[in-house]
C-alpha positions, 0 to 999 in steps of 0.5 A: 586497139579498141579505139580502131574497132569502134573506128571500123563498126562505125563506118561499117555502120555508115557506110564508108561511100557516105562518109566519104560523101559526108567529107566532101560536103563539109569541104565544098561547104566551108569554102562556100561559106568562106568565100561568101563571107569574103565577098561580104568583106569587100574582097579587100586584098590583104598587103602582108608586110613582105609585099610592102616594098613591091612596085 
């Protein structure tokens, strides 16, 4: 239960509004960077073997 409170004050800390932000900016920030290094790779399309027989 320690845990749980220490969890609280540090939000409480932060605030809760600015972590959510925090969240948010970590997520848009991994996809752009994901899709920079995808674009990077030549955006090749990746034929896993349960599309190999499809026409």
């Amino acid at each position: 239960m320690d845990t749980i409170e220490y969890f609280s004050d540090f939000l409480r800390k932060i605030g809760a509004p600015n972590f959510l932000a925090m969240g948010i900016a970590v997520i848009v920030l991994w996809l752009l960077i994901s899709g920079i290094r995808k674009g990077l790779k030549g955006g090749q399309k990746d034929d896993g073997p349960d599309q190999e027989g499809e026409d």
